[in-house]
C-alpha positions in Angstrom: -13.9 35.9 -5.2 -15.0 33.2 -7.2 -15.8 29.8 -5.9 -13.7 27.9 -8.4 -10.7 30.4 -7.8 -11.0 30.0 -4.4 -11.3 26.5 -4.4 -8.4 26.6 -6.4 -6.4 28.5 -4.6 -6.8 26.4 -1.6 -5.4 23.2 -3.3 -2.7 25.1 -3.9 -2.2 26.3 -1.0 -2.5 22.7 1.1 0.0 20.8 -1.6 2.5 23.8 -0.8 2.2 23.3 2.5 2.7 19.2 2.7 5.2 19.4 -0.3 8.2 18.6 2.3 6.8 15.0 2.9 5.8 12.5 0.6 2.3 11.6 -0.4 1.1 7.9 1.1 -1.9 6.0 1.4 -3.6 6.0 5.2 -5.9 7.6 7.0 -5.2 10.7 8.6 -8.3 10.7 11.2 -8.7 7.4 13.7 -12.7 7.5 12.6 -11.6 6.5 9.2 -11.4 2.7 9.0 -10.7 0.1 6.2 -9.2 2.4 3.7 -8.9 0.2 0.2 -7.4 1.7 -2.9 -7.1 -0.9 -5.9 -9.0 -1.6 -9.7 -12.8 -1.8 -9.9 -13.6 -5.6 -9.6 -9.7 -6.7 -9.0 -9.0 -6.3 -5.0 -5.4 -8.1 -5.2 -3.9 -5.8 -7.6 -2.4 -2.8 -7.1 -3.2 0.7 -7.6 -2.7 1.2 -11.5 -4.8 1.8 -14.4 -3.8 2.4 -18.0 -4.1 6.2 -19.7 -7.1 6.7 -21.9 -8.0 3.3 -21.4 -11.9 2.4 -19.6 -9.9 0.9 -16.3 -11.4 2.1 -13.1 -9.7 2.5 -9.8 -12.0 1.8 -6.4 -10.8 3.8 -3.1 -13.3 3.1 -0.1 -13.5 3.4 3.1 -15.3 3.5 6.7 -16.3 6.4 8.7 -17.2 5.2 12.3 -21.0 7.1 12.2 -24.4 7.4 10.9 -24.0 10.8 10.8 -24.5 12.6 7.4 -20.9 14.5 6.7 -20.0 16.5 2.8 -17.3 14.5 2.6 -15.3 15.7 -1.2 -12.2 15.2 -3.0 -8.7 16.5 -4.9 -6.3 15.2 -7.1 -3.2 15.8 -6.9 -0.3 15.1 -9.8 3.3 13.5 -8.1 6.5 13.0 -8.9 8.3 9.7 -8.5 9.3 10.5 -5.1 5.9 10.7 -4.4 5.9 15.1 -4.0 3.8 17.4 -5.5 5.1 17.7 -9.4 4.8 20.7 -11.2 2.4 20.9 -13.4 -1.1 23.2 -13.3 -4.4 21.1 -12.0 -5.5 21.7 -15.5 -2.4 20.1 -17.0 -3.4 16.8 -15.9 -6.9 16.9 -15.9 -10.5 17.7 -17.2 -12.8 18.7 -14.3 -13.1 20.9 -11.4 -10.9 20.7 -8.9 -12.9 19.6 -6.2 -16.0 17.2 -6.2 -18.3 15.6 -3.9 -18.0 12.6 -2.5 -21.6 10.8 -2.7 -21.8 7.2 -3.3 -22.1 6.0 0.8 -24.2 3.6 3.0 -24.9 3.4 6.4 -24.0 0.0 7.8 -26.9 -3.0 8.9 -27.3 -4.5 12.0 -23.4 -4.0 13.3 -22.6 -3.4 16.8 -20.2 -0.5 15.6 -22.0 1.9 13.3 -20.2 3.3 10.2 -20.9 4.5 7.1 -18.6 3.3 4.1 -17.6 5.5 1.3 -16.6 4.5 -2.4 -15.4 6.6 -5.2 -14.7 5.5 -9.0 -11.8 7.5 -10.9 -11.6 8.4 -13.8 -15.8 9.6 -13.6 -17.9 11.5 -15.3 -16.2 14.7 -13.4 -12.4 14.1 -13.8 -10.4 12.7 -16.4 -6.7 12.5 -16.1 -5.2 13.2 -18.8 -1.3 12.7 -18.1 0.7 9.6 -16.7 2.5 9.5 -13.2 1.9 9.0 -10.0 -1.7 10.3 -8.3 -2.6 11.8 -4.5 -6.3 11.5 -3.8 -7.3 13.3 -1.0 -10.5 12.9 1.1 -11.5 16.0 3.2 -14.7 17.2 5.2 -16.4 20.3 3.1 -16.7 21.9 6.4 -13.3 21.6 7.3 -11.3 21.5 3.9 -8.1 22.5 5.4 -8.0 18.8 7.1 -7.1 16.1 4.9 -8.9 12.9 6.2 -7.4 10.2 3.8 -5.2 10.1 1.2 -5.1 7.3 -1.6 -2.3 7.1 -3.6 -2.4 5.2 -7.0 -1.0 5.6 -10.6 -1.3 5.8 -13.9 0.5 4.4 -16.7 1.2 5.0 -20.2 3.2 2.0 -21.7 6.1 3.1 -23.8 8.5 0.3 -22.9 8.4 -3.3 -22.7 9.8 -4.9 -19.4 11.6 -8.3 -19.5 12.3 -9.5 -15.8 14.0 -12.4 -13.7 14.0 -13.9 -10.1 16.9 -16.3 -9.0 17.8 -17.7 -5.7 21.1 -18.3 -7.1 22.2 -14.8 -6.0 25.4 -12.4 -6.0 25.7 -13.8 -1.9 24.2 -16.5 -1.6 23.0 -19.9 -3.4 19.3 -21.0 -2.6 19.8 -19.7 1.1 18.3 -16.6 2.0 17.8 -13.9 -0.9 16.3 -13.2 -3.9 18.0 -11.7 -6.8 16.1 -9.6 -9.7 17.2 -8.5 -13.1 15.3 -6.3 -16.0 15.7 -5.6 -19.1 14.4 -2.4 -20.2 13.5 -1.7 -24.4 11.4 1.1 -25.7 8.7 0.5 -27.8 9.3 2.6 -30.9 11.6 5.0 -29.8 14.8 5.2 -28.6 16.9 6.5 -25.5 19.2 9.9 -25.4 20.2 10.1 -22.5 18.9 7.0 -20.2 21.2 7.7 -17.7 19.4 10.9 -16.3 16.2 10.4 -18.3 15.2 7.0 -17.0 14.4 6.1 -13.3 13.2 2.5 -11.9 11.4 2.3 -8.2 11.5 -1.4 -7.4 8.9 -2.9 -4.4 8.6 -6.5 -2.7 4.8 -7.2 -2.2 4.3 -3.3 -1.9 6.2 -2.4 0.8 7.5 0.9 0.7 10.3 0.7 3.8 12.4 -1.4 1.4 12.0 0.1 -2.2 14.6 0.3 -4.2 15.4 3.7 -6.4 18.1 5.6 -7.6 19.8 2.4 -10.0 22.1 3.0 -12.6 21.7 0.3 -15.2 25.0 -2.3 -16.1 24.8 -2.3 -19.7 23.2 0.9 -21.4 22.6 1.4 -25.4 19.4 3.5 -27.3 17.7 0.3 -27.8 17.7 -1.1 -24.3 18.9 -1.0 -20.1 20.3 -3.8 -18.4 19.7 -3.7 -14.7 21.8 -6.7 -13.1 24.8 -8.0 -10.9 23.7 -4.9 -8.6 23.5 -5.5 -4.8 20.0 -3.4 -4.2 18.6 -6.0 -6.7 19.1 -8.5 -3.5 16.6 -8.9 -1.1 16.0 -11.2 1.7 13.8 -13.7 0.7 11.6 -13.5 4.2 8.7 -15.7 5.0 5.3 -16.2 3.9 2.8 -14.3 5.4 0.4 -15.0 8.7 -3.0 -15.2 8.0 -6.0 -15.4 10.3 -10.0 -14.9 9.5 -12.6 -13.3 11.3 -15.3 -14.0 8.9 -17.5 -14.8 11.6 -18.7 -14.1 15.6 -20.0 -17.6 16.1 -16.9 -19.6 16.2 -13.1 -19.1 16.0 -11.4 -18.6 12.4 -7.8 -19.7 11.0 -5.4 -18.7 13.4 -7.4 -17.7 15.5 -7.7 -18.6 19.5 -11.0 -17.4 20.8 -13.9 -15.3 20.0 -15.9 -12.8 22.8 -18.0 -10.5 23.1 -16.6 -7.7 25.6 -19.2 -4.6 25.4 -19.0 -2.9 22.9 -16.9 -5.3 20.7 -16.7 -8.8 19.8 -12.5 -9.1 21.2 -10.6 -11.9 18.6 -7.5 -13.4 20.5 -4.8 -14.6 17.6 -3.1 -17.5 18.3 0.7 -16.2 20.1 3.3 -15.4 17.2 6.4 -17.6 17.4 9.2 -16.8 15.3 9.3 -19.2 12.4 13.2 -19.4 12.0 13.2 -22.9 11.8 12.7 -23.2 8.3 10.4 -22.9 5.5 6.8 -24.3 5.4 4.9 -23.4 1.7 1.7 -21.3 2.6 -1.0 -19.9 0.5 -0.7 -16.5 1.4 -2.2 -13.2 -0.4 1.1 -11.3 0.2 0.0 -8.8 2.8 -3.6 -8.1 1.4 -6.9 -8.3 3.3 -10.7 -9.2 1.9 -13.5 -7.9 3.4 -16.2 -10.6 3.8 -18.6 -12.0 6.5 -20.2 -15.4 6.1 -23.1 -14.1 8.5 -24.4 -11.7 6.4 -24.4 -9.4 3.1 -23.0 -7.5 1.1 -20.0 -7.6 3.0 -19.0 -4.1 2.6 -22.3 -3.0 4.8 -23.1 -5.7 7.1 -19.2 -6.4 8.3 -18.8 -5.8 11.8 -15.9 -4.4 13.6 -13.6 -6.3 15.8 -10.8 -5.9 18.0 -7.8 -7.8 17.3 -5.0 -8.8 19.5 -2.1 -9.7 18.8 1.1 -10.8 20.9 4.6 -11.9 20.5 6.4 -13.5 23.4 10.0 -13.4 24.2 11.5 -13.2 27.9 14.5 -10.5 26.3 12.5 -7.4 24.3 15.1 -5.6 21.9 16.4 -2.2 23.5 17.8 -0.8 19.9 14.9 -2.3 17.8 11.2 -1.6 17.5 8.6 -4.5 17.0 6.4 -3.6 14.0 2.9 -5.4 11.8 3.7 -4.9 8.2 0.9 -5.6 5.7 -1.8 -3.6 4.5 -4.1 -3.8 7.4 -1.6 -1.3 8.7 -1.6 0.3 5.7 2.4 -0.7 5.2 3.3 1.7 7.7 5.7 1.0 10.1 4.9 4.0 13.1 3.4 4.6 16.2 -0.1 2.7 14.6 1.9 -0.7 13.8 4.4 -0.9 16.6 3.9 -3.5 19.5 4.3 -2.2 23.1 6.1 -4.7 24.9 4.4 -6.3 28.4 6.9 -6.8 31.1 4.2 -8.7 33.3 3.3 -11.3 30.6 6.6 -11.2 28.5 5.1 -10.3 25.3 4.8 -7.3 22.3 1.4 -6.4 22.4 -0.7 -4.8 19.9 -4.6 -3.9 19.4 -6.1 -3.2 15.7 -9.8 -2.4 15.3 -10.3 -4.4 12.1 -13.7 -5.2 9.8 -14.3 -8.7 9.1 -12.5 -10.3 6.9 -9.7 -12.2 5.7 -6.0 -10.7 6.6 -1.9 -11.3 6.3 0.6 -9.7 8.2 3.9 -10.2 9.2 6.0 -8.8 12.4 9.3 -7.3 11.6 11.7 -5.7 13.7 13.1 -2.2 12.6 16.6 -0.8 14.2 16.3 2.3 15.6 17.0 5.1 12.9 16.4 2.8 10.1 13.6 3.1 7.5 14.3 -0.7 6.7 12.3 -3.9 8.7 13.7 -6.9 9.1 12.2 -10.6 8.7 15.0 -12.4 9.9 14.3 -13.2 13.7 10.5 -13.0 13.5 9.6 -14.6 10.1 13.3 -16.1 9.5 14.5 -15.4 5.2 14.2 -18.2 3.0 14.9 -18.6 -0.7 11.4 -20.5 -2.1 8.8 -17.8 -0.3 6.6 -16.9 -3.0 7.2 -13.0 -3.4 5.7 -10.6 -5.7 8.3 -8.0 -7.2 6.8 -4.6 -8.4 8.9 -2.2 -11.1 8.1 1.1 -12.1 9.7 3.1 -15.0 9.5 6.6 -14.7 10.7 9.2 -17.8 11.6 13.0 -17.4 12.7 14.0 -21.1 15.3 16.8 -20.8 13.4 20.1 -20.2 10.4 18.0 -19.0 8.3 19.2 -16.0 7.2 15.9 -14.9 7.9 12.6 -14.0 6.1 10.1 -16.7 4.9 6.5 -15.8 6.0 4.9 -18.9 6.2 1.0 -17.6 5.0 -1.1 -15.0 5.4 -4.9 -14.1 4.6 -7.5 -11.5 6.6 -10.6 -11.2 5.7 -13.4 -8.7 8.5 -16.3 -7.6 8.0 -19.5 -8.7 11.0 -21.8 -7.8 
């Protein structure tokens, strides 16, 4: 058999078998560390480049060695919901189907060795060639039937122009504890058939995915545009801003930070405790969940870094029986399992939770999720408060009648400013 048919036969094979569940970013093997998927040169945006356009999109990452490993790579074209779509690989794109990973450097002078990983796309061996959403996945060449990472991004071909609005002056509440959204979708040189079934908006606050929004029908419909207000998923809690501490450096403690030692074979950061902030609201300058790698000891940051473990703790005297205690932000890769829940600590009355992090810069926030519920909740850890500074992310997705896939034909950010 051919290597290219058996290659290709294999992709096909693996996104058969993981079809049931939903593509998401995170790594899939604990030696992979610090997993960053965003535009070349632009670290606080989110994953999305324009079609045919000269954007890049950077995914790195960390792998805990200085040993040599074939480390490759496959694209995959989704759906809106995130599934396998179907279309051939050579529908949406020119190149091979797998290719070697090989832009890497060992770390310098770190007490934990790794080796970090960065890969450009589009390159000079893949060009996509269609809109939608995009799985990249990360696998050993000596064990391709493991996936070690996946990176999820998207691309976007603008056909519509997006007109958006935030009010604290909501369908419950007035400047209390929500935040109401409303869009206005128009197409750009064309017009609707059937926007009902043709048209589909996926709605995020600050990225999360626990809370998304899909599935809306729109409140005032004609060829020429959508009117998406007055609709009770277009709430959502307000919540807080979000913690922030730094561990830029060994020598001395950072914001939020308590203390700082050296407990063979890692430097041990101890956060400050986390007490709920229902109080009120206090304005903070906050990234929205995001993390920056960066050392002040040494560089470039992305080599010379060190790893450090973080602890974090939450104390209460009465731990929830029907709730779990959960980090949210994207130094847990906005997943909310088993890696971001706190274990409570009977003997010191606390959630617990250890995170093997790189230097840097971080936000987080601790939400408590009911059991059997996809959705956290901000509003005994963080409290839910009208002015927080949120950022709103909208996604319009197109499937013509007859089509085969699920077009990205619109995309907006909007940021609070009350």
């Amino acid at each position: 058999m051919k290597p290219y048919l058996a290659s290709l036969l294999l992709f096909m094979s693996l996104s058969g078998m993981q079809a049931a569940q939903p593509y998401q970013t995170g790594s899939h093997n604990a030696q992979i560390k610090t997993l960053l998927v965003h535009p070349v040169n632009d670290w606080k945006a989110s994953p999305i480049i324009h079609l045919g356009s000269d954007n890049q999109l950077l995914i790195s990452f960390d792998e805990l060695s200085h040993d040599y490993k074939r480390y490759a790579y496959r694209l995959i074209h989704c759906n809106k919901d995130w599934k396998p779509s179907d279309l051939a690989l050579m529908e949406y794109m020119d190149g091979f189907s797998e290719n070697d990973l090989d832009t890497y450097e060992p770390s310098i002078s770190t007490n934990t060795l790794y080796t970090h990983y960065s890969l450009c796309l589009p390159n000079d061996d893949v060009k996509l060639t269609v809109s939608g959403n995009y799985a990249c996945q990360v696998f050993d060449k000596d064990n391709p039937d493991e996936v070690l990472l996946t990176a999820c991004f998207m691309v976007v071909d603008t056909k519509v122009s997006i007109k958006n609005e935030v009010t604290a002056s909501t369908d419950i509440d007035t400047e209390d504890r929500h935040q109401q959204l409303r869009y206005e979708i128009t197409p750009r040189g064309w017009q609707f058939r059937d926007p009902l079934s043709e048209i589909h908006l996926t709605i995020r606050q600050n990225r999360r995915m626990d809370n998304q929004v899909y599935g809306l029908q729109p409140q005032e419909v004609n060829p020429t545009k959508l009117i998406y207000e007055h609709n009770r998923a277009l709430i959502f809690p307000g919540g807080n801003e979000y913690r922030r501490f730094e561990t830029t450096t060994f020598k001395r403690s950072g914001l939020g930070v308590n203390r700082v030692a050296f407990e063979r074979p890692f430097y041990n950061v101890e956060l400050f405790e986390c007490e709920p902030r229902t109080g009120g609201y206090t304005y903070d300058q906050d990234q929205n969940g995001r993390f920056l790698i960066h050392t002040i000891d040494n560089e470039p940051d992305e080599t010379t870094a060190d790893y450090f473990l973080v602890h974090f703790a939450y104390p209460t005297s009465t731990p929830s029986l029907d709730e779990g205690l959960y980090l949210q932000g994207d130094l847990v890769e906005n997943r909310l399992d088993e890696s971001s829940k706190l274990r409570y600590n009977f003997e010191r009355k606390a959630y617990e939770k250890t995170l093997l992090l790189k230097q840097g810069s971080y936000n987080y926030q601790l939400l408590f999720k009911p059991s059997g519920s996809k959705q956290a909740r901000s509003f005994k850890t963080e409290g839910s408060y009208w002015q927080t500074e949120n950022e709103y992310q909208v996604y319009v997705y197109y499937r013509p009648l007859g089509g085969r896939y699920d077009q990205l034909i619109g995309y907006n950010e909007l940021k609070t400013a009350f």
